[in-house]
C-alpha positions as CSV (number, residue, x, y, z in Angstrom):
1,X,-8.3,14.9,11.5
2,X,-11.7,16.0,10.9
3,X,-12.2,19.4,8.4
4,X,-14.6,21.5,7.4
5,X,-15.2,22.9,3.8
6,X,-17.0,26.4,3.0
7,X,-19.8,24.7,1.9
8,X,-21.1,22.7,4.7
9,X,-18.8,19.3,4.3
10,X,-17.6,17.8,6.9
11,X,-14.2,15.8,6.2
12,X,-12.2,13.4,7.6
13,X,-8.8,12.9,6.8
14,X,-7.8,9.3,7.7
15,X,-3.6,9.6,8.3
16,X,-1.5,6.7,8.5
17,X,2.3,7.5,7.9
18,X,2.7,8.9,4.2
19,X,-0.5,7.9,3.3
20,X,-4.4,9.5,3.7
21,X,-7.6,9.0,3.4
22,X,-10.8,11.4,3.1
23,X,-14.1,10.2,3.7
24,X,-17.0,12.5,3.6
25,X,-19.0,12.4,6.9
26,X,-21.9,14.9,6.8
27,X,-22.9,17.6,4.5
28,X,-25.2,20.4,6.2
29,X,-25.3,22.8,3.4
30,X,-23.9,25.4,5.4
31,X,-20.6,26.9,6.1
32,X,-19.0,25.5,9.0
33,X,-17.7,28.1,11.0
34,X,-16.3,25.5,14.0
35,X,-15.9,22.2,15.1
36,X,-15.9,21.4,19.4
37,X,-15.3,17.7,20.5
38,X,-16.9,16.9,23.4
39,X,-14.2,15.9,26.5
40,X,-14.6,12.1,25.4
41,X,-14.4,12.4,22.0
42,X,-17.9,10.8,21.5
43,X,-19.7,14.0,19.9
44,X,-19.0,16.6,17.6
45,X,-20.4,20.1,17.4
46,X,-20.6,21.8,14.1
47,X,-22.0,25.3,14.8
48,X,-22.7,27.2,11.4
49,X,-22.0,30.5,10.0
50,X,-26.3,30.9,10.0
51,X,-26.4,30.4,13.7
52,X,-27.1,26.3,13.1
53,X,-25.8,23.8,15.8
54,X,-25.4,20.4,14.6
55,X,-24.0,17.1,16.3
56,X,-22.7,14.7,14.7
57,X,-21.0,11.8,16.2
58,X,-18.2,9.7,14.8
59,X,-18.5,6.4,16.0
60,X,-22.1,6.1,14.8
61,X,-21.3,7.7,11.4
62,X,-24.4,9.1,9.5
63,X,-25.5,12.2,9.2
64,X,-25.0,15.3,11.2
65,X,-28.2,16.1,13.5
66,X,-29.7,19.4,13.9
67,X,-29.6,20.2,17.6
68,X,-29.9,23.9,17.8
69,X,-31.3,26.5,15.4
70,X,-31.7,30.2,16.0
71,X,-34.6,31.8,16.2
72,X,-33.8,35.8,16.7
73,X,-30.2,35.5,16.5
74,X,-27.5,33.8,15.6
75,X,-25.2,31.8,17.7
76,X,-21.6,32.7,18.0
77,X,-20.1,30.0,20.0
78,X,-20.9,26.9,21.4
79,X,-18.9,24.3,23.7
80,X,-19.7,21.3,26.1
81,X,-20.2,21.8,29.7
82,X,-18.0,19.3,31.1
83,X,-17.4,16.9,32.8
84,X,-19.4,14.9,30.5
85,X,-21.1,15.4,27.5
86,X,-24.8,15.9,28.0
87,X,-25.1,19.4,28.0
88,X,-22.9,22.7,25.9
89,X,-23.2,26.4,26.8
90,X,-23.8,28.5,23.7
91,X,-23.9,32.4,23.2
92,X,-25.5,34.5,20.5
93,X,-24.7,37.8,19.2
94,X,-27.1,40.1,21.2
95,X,-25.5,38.3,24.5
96,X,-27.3,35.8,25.4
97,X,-26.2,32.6,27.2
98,X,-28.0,29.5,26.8
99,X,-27.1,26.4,28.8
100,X,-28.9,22.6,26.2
101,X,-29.5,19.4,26.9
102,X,-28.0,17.6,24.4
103,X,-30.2,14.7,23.9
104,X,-32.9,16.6,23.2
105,X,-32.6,20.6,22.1
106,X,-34.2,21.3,25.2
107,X,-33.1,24.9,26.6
108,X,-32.4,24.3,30.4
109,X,-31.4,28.3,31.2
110,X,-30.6,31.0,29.7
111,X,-29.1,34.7,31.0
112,X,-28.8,38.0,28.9
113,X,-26.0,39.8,29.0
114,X,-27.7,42.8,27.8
115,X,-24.0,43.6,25.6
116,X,-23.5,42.7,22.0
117,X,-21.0,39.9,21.9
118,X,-18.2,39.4,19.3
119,X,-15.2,37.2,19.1
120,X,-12.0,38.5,18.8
């Protein structure tokens, strides 16, 4: 079960019957506002309360790795395009859609929706 603290930590809570674990994975020094695993399980998305998208995947351990960062404002929501996991759709608070490659950063499209977005 993987957690995220108010301060930027990510957890992982090992269970096994009555008993647990927790192991700190990454700490991004910013609040977490949600976690998205990709469809296989292989990458993680942290996207932060600033507008920050971070992957971080499990297997490898290490630290998280800055994939996204806003530049005029902040992201909002962010999942994988499946099938796969080589590319996430994210959208920011003035509406706009973005589609990443996730290898790199590298913006592939993007669309405005010309509508303030919220989630609700």
């Amino acid at each position: 079960l993987y957690f995220s603290a108010q301060e930027g930590i990510l957890l992982l809570y090992h269970i096994k019957g009555l008993q647990y674990e927790v192991k700190v994975c990454a700490d991004i020094l910013q609040p977490i506002s949600s976690l998205i695993f990709s469809p296989d399980y292989t990458v993680l998305l942290l996207v932060t309360d600033q507008g920050t998208v971070y992957t971080y995947k499990p297997a490898r351990g290490g630290e998280a790795v800055k994939l996204l960062d806003t530049c005029s404002s902040c992201f909002l929501a962010a999942d994988f395009l499946t099938p796969g996991n080589k590319y996430c759709v994210s959208v920011t608070i003035s509406g706009e859609v973005q589609v990443w490659f996730l290898e790199d950063g590298t913006c592939l499209s993007k669309l405005n929706l010309d509508i303030e977005v919220c989630v609700t």
